[in-house]
C-alpha positions as CSV (number, residue, x, y, z in Angstrom):
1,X,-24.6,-38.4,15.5
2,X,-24.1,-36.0,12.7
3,X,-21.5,-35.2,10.9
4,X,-19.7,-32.0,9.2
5,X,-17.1,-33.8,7.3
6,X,-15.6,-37.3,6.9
7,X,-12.2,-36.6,7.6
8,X,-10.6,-33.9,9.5
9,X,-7.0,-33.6,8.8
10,X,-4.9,-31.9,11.8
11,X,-1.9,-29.6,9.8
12,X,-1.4,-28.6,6.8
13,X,2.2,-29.7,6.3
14,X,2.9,-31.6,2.8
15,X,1.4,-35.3,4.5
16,X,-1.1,-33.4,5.8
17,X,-2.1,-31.7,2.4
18,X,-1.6,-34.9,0.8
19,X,-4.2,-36.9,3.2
20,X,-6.6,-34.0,2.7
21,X,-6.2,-34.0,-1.4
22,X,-6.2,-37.9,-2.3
23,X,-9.5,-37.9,0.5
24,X,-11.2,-35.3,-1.2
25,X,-10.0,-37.1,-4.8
26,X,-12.0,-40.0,-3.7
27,X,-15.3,-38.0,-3.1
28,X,-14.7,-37.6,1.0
29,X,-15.6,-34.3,2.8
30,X,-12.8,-33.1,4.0
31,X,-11.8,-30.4,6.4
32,X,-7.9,-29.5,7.0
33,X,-7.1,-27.5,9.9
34,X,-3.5,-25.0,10.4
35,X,-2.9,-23.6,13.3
36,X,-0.2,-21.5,11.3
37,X,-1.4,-18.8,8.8
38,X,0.5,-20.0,6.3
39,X,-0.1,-23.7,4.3
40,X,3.4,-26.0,4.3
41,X,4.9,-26.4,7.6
42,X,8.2,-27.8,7.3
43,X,7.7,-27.6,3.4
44,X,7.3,-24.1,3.3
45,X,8.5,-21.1,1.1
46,X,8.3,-17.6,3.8
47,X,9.3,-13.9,2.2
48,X,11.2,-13.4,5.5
49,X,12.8,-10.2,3.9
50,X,10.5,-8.1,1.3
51,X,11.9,-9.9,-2.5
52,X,13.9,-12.7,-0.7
53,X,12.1,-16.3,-0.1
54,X,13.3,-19.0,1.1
55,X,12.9,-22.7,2.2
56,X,12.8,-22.5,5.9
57,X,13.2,-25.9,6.7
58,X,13.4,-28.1,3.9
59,X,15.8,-27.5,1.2
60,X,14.2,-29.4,-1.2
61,X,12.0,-32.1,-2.8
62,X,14.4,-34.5,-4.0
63,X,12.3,-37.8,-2.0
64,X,9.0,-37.0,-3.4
65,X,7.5,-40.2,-4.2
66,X,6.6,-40.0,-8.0
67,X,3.2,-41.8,-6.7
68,X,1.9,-38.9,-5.1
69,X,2.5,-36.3,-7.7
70,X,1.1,-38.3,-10.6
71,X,-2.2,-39.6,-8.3
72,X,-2.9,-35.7,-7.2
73,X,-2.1,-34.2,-11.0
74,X,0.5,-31.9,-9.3
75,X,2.0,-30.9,-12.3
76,X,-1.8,-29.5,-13.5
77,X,-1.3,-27.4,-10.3
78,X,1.7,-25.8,-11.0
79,X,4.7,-27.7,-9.8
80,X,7.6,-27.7,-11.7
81,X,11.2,-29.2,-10.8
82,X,14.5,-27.4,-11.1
83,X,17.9,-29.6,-10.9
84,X,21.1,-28.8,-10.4
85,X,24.2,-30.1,-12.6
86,X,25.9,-30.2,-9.1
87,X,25.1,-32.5,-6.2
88,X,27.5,-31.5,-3.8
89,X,30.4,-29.1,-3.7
90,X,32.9,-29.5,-0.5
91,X,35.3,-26.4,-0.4
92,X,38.4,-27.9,2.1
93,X,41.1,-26.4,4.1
94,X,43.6,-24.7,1.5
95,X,41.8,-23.6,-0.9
96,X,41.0,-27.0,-3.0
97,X,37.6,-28.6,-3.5
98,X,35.7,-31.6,-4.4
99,X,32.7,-31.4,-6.5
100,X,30.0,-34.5,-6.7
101,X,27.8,-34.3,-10.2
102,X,24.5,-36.0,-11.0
103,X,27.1,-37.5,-13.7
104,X,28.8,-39.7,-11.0
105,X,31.6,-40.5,-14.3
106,X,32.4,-36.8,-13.7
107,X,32.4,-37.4,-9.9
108,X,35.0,-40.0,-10.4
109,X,37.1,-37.4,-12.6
110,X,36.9,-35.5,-9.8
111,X,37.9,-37.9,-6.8
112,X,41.0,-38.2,-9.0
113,X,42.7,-35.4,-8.0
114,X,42.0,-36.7,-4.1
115,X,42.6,-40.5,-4.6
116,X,42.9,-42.6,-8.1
117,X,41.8,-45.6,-6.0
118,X,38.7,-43.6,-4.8
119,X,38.2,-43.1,-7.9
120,X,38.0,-46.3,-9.0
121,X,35.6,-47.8,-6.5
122,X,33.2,-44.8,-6.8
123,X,30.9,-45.6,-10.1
124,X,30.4,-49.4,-8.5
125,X,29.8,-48.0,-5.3
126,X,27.2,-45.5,-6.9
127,X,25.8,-48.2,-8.7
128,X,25.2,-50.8,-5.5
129,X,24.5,-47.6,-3.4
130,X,21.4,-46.8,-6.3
131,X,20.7,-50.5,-6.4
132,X,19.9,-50.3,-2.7
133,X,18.0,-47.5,-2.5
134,X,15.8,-48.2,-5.1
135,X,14.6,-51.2,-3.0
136,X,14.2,-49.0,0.3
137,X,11.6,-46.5,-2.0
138,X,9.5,-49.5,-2.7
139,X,9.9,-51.0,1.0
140,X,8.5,-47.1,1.5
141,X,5.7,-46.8,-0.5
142,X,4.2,-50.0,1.2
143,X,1.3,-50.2,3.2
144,X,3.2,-51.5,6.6
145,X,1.6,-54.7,7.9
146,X,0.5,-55.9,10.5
147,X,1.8,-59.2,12.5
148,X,-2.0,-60.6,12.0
149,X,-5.0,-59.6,9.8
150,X,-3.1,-58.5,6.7
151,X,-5.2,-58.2,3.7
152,X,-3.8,-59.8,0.8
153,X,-3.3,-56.8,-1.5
154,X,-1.1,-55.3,1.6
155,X,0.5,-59.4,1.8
156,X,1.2,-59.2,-2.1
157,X,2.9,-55.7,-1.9
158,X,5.7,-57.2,0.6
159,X,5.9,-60.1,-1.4
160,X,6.7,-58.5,-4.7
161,X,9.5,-56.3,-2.2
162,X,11.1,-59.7,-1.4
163,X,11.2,-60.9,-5.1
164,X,13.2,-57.2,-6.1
165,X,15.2,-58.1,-2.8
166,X,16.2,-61.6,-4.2
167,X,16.2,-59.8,-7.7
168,X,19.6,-58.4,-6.0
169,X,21.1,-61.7,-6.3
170,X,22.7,-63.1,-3.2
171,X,25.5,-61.1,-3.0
172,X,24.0,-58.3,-3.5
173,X,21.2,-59.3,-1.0
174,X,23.3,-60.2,1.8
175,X,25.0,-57.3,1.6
176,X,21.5,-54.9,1.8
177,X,21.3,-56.4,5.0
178,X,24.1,-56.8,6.0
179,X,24.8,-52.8,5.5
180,X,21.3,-51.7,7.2
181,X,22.3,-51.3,10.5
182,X,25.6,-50.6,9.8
183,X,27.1,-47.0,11.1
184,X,27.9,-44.8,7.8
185,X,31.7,-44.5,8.8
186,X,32.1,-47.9,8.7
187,X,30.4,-48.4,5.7
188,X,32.0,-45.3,3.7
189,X,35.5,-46.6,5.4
190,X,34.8,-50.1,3.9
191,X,35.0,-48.5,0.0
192,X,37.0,-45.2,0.4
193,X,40.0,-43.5,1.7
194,X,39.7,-39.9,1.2
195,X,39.4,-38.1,4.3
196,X,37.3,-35.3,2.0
197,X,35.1,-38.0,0.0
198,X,33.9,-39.6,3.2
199,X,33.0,-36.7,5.0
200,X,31.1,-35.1,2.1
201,X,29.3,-38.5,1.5
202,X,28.7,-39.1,5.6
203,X,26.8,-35.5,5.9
204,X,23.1,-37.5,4.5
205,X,23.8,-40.3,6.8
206,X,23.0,-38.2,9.6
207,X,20.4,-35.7,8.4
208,X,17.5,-35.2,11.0
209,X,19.2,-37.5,13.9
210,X,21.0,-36.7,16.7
211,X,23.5,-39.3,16.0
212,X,27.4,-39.2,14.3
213,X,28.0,-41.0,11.7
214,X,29.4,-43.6,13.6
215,X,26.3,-44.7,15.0
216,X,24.6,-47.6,14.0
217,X,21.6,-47.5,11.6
218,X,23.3,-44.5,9.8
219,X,24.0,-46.6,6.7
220,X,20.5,-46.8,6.7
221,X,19.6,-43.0,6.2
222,X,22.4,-42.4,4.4
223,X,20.6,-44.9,1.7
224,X,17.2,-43.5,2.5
225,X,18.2,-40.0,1.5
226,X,18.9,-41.3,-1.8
227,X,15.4,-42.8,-2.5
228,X,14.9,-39.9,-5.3
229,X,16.5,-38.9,-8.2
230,X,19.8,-40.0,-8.6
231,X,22.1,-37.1,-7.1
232,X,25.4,-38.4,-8.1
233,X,25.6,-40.7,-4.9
234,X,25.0,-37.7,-2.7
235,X,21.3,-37.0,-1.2
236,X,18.4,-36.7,-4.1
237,X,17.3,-33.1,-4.6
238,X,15.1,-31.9,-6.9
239,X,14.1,-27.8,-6.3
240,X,10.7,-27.0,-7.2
241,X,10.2,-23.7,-9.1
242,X,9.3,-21.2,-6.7
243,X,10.8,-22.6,-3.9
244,X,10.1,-25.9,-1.7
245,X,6.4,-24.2,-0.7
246,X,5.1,-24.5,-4.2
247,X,4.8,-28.4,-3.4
248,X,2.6,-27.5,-0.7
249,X,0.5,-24.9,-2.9
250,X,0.2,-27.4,-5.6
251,X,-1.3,-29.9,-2.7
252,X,-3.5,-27.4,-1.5
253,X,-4.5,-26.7,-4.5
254,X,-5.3,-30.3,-5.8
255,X,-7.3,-30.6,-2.5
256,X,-9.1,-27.5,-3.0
257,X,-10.1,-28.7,-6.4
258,X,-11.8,-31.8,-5.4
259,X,-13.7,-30.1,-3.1
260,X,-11.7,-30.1,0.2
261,X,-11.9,-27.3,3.1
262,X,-8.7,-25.8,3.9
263,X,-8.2,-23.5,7.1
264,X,-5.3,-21.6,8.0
265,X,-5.2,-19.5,11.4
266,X,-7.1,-22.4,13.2
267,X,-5.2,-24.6,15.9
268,X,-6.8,-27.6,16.9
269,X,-7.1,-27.0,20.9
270,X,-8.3,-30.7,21.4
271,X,-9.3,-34.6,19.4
272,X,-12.6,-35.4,20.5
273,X,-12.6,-38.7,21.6
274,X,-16.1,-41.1,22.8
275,X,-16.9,-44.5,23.3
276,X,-12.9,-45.2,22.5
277,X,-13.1,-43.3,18.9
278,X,-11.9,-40.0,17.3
279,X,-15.5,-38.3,17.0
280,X,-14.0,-34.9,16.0
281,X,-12.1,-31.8,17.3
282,X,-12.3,-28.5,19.3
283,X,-10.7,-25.6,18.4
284,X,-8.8,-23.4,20.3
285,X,-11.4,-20.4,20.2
286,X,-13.9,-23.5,21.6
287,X,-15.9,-24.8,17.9
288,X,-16.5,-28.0,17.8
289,X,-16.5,-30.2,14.6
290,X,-17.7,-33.2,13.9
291,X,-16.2,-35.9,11.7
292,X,-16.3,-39.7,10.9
293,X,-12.2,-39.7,11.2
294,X,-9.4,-37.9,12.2
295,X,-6.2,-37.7,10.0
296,X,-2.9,-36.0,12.1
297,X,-0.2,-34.6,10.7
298,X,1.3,-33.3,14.1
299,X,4.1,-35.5,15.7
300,X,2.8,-38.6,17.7
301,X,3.3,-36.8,21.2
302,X,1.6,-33.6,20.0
303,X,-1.2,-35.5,18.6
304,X,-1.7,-38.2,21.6
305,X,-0.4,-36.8,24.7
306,X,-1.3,-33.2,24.1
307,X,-4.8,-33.3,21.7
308,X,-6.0,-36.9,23.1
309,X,-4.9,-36.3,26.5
310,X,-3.4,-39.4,29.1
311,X,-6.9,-40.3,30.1
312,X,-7.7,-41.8,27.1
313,X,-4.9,-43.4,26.3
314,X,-3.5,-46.6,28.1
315,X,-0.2,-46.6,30.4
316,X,1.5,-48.8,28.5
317,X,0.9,-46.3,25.2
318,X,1.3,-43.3,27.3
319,X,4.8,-44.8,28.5
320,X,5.9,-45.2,24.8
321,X,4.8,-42.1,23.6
322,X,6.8,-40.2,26.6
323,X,9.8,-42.4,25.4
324,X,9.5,-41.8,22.3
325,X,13.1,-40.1,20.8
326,X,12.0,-36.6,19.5
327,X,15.5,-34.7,19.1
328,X,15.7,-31.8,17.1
329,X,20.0,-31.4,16.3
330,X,19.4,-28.8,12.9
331,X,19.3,-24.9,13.2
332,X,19.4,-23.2,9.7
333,X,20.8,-19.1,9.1
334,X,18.8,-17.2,6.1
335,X,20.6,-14.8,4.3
336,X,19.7,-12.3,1.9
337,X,22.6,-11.5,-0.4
338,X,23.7,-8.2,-2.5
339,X,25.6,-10.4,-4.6
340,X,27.3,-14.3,-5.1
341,X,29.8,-15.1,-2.7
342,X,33.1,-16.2,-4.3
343,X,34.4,-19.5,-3.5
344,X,38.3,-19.7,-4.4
345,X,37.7,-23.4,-4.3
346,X,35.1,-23.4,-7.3
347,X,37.6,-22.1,-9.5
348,X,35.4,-19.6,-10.8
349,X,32.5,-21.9,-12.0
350,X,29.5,-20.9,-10.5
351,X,28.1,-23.8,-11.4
352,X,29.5,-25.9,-9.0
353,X,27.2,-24.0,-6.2
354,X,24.0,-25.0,-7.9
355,X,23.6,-27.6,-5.4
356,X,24.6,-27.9,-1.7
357,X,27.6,-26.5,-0.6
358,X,29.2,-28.9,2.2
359,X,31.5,-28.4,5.4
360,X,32.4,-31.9,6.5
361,X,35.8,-32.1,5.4
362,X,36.2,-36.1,7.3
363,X,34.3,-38.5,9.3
364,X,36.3,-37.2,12.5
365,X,35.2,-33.6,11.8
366,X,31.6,-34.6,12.1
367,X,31.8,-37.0,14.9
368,X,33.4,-34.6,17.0
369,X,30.8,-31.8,16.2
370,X,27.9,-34.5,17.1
371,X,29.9,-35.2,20.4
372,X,29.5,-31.3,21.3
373,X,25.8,-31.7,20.7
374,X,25.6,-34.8,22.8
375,X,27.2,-32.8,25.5
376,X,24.1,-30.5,25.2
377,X,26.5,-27.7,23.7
378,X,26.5,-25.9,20.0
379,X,28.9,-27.7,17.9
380,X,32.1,-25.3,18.2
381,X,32.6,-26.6,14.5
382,X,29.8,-26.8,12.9
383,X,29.0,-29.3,10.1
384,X,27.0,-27.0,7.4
385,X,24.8,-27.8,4.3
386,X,24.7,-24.4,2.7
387,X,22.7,-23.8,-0.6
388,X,22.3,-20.9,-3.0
389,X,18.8,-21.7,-4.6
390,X,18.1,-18.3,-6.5
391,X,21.3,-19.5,-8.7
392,X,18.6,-22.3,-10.0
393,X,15.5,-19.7,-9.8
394,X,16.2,-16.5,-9.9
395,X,12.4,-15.4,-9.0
396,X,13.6,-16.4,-5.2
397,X,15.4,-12.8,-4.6
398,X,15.5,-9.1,-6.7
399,X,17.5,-9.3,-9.8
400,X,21.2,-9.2,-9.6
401,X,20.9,-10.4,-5.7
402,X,20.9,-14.3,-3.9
403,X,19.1,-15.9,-1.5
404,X,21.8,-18.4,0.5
405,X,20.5,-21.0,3.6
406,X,22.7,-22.8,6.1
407,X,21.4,-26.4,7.5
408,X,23.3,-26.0,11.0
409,X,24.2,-29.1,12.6
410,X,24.5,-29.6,15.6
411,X,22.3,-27.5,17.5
412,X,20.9,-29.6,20.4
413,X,17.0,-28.9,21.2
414,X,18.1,-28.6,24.8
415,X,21.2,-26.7,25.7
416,X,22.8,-27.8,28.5
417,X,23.5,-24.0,29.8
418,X,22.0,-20.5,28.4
419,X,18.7,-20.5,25.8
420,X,18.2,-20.5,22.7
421,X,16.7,-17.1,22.8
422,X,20.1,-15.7,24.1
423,X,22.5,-18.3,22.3
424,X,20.5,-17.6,18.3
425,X,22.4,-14.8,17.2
426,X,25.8,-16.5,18.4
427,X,24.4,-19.6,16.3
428,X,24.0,-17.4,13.4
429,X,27.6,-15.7,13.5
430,X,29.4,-19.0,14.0
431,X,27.8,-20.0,10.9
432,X,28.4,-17.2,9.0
433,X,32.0,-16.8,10.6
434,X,32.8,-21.0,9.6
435,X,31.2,-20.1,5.8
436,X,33.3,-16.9,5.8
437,X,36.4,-19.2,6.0
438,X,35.9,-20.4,2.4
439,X,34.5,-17.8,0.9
440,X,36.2,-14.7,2.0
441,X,33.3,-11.8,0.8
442,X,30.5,-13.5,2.1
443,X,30.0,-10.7,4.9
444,X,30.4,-7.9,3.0
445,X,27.4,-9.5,1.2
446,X,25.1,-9.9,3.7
447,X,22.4,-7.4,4.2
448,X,19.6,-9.3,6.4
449,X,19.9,-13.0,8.3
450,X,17.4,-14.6,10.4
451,X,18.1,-17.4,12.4
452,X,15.6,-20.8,13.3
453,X,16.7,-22.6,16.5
454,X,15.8,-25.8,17.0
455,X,13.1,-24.4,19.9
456,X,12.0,-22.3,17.6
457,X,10.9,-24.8,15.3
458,X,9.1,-26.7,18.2
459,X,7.5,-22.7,19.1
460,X,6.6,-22.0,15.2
461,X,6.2,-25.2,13.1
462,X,4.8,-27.3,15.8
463,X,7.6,-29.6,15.9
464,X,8.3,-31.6,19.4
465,X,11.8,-31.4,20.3
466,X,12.5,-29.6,17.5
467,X,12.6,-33.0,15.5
468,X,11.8,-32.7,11.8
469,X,11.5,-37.0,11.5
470,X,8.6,-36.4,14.1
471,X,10.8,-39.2,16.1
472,X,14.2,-40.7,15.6
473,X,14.8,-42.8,12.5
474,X,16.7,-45.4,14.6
475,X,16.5,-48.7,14.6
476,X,14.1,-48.9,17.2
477,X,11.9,-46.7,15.7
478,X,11.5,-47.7,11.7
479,X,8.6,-49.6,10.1
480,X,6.7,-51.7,12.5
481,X,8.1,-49.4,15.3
482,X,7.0,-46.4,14.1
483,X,6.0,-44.3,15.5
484,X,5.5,-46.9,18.1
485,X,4.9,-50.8,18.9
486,X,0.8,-51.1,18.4
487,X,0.3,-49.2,15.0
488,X,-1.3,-51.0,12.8
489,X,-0.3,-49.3,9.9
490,X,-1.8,-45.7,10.1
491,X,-4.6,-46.4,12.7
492,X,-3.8,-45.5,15.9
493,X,-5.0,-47.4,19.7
494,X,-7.9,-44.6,19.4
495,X,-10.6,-46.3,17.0
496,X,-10.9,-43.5,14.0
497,X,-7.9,-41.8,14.3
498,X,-5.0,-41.9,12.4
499,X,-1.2,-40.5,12.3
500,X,-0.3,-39.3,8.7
501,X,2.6,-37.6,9.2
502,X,6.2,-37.6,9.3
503,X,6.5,-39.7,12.4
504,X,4.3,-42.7,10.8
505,X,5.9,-45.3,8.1
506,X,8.1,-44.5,6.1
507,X,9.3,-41.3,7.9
508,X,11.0,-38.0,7.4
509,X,11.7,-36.3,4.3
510,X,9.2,-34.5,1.8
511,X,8.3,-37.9,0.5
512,X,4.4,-37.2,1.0
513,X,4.2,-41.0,1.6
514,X,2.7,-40.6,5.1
515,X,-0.3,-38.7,4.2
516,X,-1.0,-40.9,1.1
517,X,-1.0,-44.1,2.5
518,X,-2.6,-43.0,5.5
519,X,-5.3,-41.5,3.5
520,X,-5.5,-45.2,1.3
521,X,-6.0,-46.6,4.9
522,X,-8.7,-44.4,6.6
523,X,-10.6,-44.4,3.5
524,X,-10.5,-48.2,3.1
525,X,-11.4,-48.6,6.8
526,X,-13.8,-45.9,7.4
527,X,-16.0,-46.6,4.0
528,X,-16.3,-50.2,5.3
529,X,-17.5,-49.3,9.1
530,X,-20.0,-46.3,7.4
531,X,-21.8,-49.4,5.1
């Protein structure tokens, strides 16, 4: 049979971009394939006003592995990190404030004023908390294995993660486990007793889930969002210059320069599949093209149940994948800004909203706005990661004027009465009106918003359910679960086609991990079948 490529790569997200650049690094043909016109999916940068961009979904790149940009040479291609003295600033109910710094010595300053024995337990909690973390990104950047057939460079990898586990010591180790499937309240509740401290810290604990942060396993992303830089205890961020979407033009561009094909404009209508294996695709206007492997980026129920199709796929797979948890629970508001909004709380130091700008003033406040979404309805009180990035970059908006995003949450994928189509623009003025409430000019400021719902991200980014994990980061759903029982690492039940996104090991986040060690796979495997 011929061939046109070696590798098609379905989406040109940041996994998908990363598949298609390490692949054409390592002297593949490559074909990538966008149904959007636009490169960067989640990851993206969009002009949605003429002089204001902003980061539509992702707010930043504090989890990118530093694997994947030093293999790819991003930095030759333009990308360029911007970081904030802040972490996280949490203006509260009469007009006070608490302010986390990457300095977590002037975090602890800070937690003073809230609670001197707060204070005290927060540099060795930020130390354990780092400690812990640290072991999770190299649990991440592991090839996952299988429960037979490992290869030993795959069996040495886990074994070197279970020396830095017992490199803890035991204390230490017990405890890792012992907090993994913990829920974050309990956790946080364990070390702290400021109401404001623990809701600040629970907000990462919950970021993509439609869970509270009492639910079990919240512990767990609560560590996994500090996999990055340190952030001062709160969630690693790290702004590239230009916006989240230069990551993805720095991929493409990597790709690009080792020879790989990249299409935007061109949705994938189908995943040719004979004799068992991924032969290829069809595209929507009806091309076929041929390849020796197919790499996707989409979410595991887009890729199997929609491109594949039931027919080729077993019931017992087909049962999983229709189980599988997909629940989108974020909406974010865009606004363009004539000025800075003033934040009584800050105390007039701007500085303070150079990195996210929190409303989860205690653990109660957020359970009860999960509880609304669990009910199918817009949380009444929304919790709300807000951030300012043309503080940081001024190049986002025109000179003298801000760019300012909201992270809504929670904004169930499935409303339990009305649409999303009829319910957005409410969404967008409870945001705005909660936001208002601590800083008092933000109207007068506002001179354009758009609002993303959570269907709108399933319509416009191709995300199922609106889920930006590509599937639940539960329990049930992490390593050798993910995205489903009968992975072996990347390669799917279809011989020659793998999943390389978000909903494959480790998971969510603009780590890029997915689409490099997907791409390590499929090249391994399909260089050995080809000789």
């Amino acid at each position: 049979m011929s061939r046109d490529f070696d590798f098609i790569v379905i989406g040109g997200g940041h996994n998908g971009l990363t598949a298609a650049a390490w692949l054409a690094k390592a002297g593949r043909r490559v074909l990538l394939l966008e149904a959007r016109q636009t490169l960067g999916g989640s990851a993206a940068t969009e002009e949605l006003f003429p002089g204001f961009h902003f980061n539509t979904a992702a707010p930043d790149a504090g989890l990118l592995a530093p694997q994947v940009a030093a293999e790819l040479g991003l930095h030759k291609h333009g990308l360029d990190f911007v970081a904030s003295q802040a972490a996280a600033f949490a203006p509260l109910a009469g007009g006070r404030g608490l302010t986390l710094w990457r300095d977590a010595e002037r975090s602890a300053m800070e937690i003073a004023a809230f609670s001197a024995a707060d204070a005290k337990a927060f540099l060795p909690f930020h130390r354990r908390t780092r400690r812990f973390a640290a072991v999770l990104a190299k649990m991440a950047a592991l090839q996952p294995f299988a429960l037979k057939s490992n290869s030993l460079r795959t069996l040495a990898g886990w074994a070197r993660l279970a020396l830095s586990l017992r490199a803890l010591g035991g204390r230490d180790m017990m405890e890792f486990l012992r907090v993994l499937p913990m829920g974050a309240a309990h956790y946080l509740n364990e070390h702290f007793e400021s109401d404001a401290l623990k809701g600040l810290l629970a907000y990462a604990s919950t970021v993509g889930l439609m869970q509270g942060p009492r639910a079990s396993g919240t512990a767990f992303m609560l560590l996994y969002q500090q996999m990055g830089a340190d952030n001062g205890a709160y969630r690693s961020s790290l702004l590239p210059r230009g916006g989240v979407g230069r990551l993805s033009t720095a991929l493409a561009a990597a790709a690009q320069a080792h020879g790989a094909e990249l299409r935007t404009g061109t949705p994938v209508a189908a995943i040719l599949c004979e004799d068992g294996r991924a032969a290829g695709v069809r595209l929507a206007s009806g091309e076929e093209v041929r390849a020796g492997a197919v790499l996707s980026s989409a979410d595991p129920r887009r890729t199997f149940l929609s491109l594949v199709g039931g027919p080729q796929l077993g019931p017992r797979f087909s049962r999983r994948l229709r189980s599988l948890k997909l629940r989108g629970s974020t909406a974010s508001v865009h606004l363009a800004l004539s000025g800075l909004p003033e934040f009584p709380a800050a105390a007039g130091d701007p500085s303070r909203l150079d990195g996210a700008i929190v409303i989860s003033p205690s653990l109660d406040y957020a359970e009860q706005a999960y509880d609304d979404a669990k009910h199918g309805r817009i949380a009444r009180r929304p919790v709300l990661e807000a951030r300012i990035p043309s503080l940081l970059d001024a190049g986002l908006a025109p000179q003298g004027q801000h760019t300012l995003s909201i992270l809504f949450r929670y904004a169930p994928h499935q409303l339990a009465e009305g649409d999303w189509d009829a319910e957005r623009e409410r969404l967008g003025d409870l945001a705005v009106d909660t936001l208002t409430q601590h800083a008092p000019n933000l109207k007068s400021l506002i001179s354009d918003r758009h609002t993303i719902t959570p269907l709108d991200y399933e319509r416009d980014y191709g995300l199922s359910g609106g889920g930006e994990m590509h599937g639940q980061m539960g329990l049930d759903q992490l390593l050798l679960m993910r995205p489903t029982p009968g992975f072996i690492g990347y390669r799917s039940p279809i011989d020659s086609l793998y999943v390389c996104g978000a909903g494959a090991h480790p998971g969510g986040g603009v780590t890029g991990l997915p689409g490099l060690l997907a791409a390590r796979q499929a090249a391994k495997e399909g260089y050995a079948k080809q000789t």
